[in-house]
VEXDREN-2710 file (C-alpha; in Angstrom, 1 decimal):
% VEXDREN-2710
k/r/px/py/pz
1/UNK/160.4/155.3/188.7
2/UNK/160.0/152.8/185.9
3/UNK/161.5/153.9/182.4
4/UNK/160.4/152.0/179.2
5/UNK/160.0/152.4/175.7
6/UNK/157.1/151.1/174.2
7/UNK/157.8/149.6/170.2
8/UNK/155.0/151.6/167.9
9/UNK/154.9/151.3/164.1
10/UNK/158.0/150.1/162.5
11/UNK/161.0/152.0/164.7
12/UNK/159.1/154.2/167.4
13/UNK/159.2/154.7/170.9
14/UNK/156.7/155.8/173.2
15/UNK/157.9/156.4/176.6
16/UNK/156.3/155.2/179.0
17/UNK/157.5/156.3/182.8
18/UNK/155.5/155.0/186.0
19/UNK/155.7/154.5/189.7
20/UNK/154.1/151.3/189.8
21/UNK/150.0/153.0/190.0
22/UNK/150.5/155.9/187.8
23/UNK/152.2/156.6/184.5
24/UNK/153.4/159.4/181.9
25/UNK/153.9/158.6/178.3
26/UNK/155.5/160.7/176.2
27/UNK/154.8/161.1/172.2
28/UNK/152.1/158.4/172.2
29/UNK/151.4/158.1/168.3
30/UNK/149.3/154.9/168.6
31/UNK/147.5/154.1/171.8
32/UNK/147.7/149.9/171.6
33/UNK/151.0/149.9/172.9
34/UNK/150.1/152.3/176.0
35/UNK/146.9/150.6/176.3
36/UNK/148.4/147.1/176.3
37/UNK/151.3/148.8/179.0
38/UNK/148.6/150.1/181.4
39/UNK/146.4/147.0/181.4
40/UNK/149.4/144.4/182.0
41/UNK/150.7/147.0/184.8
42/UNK/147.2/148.4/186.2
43/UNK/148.3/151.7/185.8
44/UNK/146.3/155.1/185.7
45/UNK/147.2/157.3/183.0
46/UNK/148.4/160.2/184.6
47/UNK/149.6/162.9/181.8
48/UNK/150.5/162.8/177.9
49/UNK/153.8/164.8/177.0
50/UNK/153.9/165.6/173.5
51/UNK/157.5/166.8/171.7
52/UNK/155.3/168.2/168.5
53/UNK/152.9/167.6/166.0
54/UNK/154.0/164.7/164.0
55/UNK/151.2/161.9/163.5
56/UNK/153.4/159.1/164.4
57/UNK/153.9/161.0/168.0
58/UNK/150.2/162.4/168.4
59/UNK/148.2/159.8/166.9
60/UNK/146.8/158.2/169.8
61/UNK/146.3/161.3/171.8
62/UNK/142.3/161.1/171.2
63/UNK/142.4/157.4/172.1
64/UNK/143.9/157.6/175.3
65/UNK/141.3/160.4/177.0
66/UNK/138.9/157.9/178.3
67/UNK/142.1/156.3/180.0
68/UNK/143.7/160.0/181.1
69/UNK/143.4/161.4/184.7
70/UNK/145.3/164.4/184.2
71/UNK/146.4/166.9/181.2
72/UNK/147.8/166.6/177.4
73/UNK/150.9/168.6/177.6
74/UNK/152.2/170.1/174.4
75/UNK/154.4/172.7/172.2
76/UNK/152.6/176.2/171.8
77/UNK/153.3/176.9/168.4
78/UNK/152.2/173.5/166.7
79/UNK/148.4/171.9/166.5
80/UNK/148.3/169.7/169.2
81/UNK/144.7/167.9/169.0
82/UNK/142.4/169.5/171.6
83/UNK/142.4/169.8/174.3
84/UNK/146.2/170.4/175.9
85/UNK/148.0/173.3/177.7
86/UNK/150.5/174.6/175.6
87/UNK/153.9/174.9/177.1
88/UNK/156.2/177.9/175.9
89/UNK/160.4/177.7/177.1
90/UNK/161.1/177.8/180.3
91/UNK/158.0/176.3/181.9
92/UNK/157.5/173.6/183.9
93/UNK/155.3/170.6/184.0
94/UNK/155.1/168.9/187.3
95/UNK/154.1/165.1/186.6
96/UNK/153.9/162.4/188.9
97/UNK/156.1/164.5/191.0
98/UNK/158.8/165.3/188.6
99/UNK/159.7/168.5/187.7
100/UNK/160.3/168.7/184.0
101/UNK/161.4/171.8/182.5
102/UNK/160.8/172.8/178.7
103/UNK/163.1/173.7/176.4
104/UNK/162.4/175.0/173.0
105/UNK/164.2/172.8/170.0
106/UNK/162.9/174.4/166.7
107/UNK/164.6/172.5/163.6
108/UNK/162.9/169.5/163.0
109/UNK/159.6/171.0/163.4
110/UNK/159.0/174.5/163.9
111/UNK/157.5/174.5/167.8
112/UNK/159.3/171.3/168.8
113/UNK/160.1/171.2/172.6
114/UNK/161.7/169.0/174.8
115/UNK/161.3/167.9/178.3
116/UNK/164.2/167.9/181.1
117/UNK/163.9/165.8/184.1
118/UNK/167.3/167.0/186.6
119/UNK/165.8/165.1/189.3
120/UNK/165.0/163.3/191.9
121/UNK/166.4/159.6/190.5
122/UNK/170.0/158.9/189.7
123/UNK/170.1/160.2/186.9
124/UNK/168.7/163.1/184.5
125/UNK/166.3/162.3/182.3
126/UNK/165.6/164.4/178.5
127/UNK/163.0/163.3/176.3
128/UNK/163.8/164.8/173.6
129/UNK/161.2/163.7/170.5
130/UNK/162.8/163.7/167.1
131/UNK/165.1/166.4/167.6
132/UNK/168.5/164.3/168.8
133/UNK/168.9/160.9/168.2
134/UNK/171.8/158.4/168.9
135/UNK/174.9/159.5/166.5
136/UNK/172.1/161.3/165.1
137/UNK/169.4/164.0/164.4
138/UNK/166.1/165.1/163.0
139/UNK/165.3/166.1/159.4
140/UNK/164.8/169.4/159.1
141/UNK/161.3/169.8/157.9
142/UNK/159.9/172.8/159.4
143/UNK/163.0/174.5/161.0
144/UNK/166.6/176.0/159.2
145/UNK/170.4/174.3/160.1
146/UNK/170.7/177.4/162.3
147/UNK/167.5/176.7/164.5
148/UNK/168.7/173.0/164.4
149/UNK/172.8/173.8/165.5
150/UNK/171.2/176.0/169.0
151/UNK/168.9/173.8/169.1
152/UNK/171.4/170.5/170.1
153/UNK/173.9/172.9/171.5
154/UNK/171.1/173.3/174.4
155/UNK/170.6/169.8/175.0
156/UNK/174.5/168.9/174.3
157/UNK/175.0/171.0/177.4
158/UNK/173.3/169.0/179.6
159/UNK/174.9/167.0/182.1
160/UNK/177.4/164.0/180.8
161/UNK/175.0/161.7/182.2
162/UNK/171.6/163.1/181.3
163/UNK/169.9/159.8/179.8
164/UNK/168.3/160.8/176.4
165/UNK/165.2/159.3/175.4
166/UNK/165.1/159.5/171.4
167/UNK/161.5/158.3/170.1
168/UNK/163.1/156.2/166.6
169/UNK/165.2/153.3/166.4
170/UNK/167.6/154.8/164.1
171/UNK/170.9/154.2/166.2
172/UNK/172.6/151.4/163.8
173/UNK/171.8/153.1/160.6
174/UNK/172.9/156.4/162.3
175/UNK/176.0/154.9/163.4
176/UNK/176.8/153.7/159.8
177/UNK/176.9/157.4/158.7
178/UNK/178.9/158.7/162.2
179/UNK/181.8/155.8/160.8
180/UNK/181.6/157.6/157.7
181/UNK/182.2/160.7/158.7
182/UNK/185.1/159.8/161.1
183/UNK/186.4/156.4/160.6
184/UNK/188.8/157.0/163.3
185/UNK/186.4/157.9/166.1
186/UNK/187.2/154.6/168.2
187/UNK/184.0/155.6/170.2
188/UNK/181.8/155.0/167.3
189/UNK/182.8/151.8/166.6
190/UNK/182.5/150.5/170.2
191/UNK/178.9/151.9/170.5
192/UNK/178.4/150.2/167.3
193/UNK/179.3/146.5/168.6
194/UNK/177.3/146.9/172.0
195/UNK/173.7/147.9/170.0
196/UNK/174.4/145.4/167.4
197/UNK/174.3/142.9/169.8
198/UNK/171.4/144.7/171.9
199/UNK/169.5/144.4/168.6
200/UNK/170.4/140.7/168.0
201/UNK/168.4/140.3/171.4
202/UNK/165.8/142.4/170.7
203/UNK/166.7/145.0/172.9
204/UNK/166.2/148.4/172.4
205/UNK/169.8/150.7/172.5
206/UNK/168.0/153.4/174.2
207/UNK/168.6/155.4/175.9
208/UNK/171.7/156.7/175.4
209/UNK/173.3/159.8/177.1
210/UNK/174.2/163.1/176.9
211/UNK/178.0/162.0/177.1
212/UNK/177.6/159.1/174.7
213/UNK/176.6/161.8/171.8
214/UNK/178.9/163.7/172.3
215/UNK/181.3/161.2/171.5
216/UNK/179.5/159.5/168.8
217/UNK/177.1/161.9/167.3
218/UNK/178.7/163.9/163.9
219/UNK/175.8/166.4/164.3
220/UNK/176.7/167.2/168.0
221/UNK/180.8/167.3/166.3
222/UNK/180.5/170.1/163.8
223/UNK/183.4/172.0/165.9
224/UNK/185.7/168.5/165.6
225/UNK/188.7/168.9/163.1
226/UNK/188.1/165.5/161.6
227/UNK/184.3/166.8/161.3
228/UNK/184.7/170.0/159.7
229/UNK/187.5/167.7/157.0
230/UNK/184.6/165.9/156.0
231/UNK/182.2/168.3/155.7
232/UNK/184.3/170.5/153.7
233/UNK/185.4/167.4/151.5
234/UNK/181.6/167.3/150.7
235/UNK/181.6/171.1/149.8
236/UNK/180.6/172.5/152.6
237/UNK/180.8/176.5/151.9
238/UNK/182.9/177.3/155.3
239/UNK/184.3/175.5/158.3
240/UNK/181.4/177.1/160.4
241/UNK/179.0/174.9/162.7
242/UNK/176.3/175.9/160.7
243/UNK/177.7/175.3/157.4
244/UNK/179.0/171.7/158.7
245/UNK/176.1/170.8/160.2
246/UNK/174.1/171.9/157.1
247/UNK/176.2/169.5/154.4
248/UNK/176.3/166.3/157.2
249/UNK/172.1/166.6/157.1
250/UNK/172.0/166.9/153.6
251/UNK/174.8/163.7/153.3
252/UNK/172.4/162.4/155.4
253/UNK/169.7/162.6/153.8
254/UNK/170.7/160.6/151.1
255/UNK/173.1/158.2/152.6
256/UNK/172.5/154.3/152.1
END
């Protein structure tokens, strides 16, 4: 199988995976880049995976019918544009072979799912929308820091080498804030010198893994000592998960 993101807009991804005559793309907000992938490959469309409802992931949904041979996949508590079978946690979706399970990951929106490849290939594969990000993670705009906190507790389980398939180009600004939070974490800044100079080339720094994050991510470290000192230095209410995690979004959300 071939993995690839495909740029969108100004810092997507769509992922686009394919055996050489069929493809999957996951979160396709604008159907040029697909279009242009399937055309320069001679691929058949195969199935749409959508993470949740967000234009700049469903966008070009209606575009790419007259190329589809197969379903839209999508959450079953968010409106998906019609048709698509709606996928509740725990089910499968078998695509171009793969088994891909779904697992529910309310926080950033409130139905948003993700989909877990643990096989065949050499390694897992967890497209994960705008839920988890490198040394980073989803606004909360639907969902509370308690629906977010299980919510990357389920996918921080996954195996060490899980590849994680974020759908933004977020990783150097994300890393910016992870230094901030701990300036010791010697992990953050060697991350932070390999995508700097996969960005000078115009590479993406996607995927990243499972183990990576763990490493890197502050919103993945809310249990970490240093962590927790930072959080509380910003007033968080209580060492808790939940309370740390709640003060690093809203540091977050207003960090330059």
């Amino acid at each position: 199988m071939n993995l690839s993101p495909l740029p969108a807009f100004s810092d997507n991804y769509i992922w686009m995976l394919h055996d050489g005559a069929r493809a999957i793309v996951v979160d396709p907000g604008d159907a040029a880049p697909v279009l242009a992938a399937l055309d320069e490959h001679r691929l058949q469309l195969a199935a749409i995976l959508v993470t949740h409802h967000h234009p700049d992931h469903v966008g070009g949904v209606d575009a790419l019918r007259p190329r589809l041979q197969g379903p839209v996949y999508g959450p079953s508590r968010e409106k998906i544009p019609l048709p698509f079978e709606a996928l509740h946690d725990g089910d499968h979706v078998l695509a171009l072979g793969i088994d891909f399970e779904v697992i529910d990951v309310p926080g950033h929106t409130a139905g948003h799912i993700a989909y877990m490849q643990r096989g065949p290939g050499p390694q897992p594969l967890l497209f994960c929308g705008d839920t988890l990000f490198s040394a980073g993670c989803g606004r909360l705009f639907e969902g509370t820091p308690a629906q977010m906190v299980g919510s990357l507790a389920r996918l921080q389980a996954l195996p060490d080498d899980t590849r994680v398939c974020c759908t933004h180009e977020y990783t150097l600004s994300n890393l910016r804030f992870a230094a901030a939070v701990e300036p010791a974490n010697e992990a953050i800044t060697e991350v932070t010198a390999l995508c700097q100079r996969l960005r000078r080339t115009g590479q993406p720094t996607l995927p990243s893994s499972v183990g990576r994050e763990r490493e890197i991510n502050p919103f993945l470290r809310c249990s970490e000592p240093a962590v927790v000192a930072a959080a509380l230095g910003r007033g968080a209410a209580s060492g808790s998960p939940v309370d740390v995690f709640a003060t690093l979004r809203e540091w977050k959300n207003h960090y330059r």
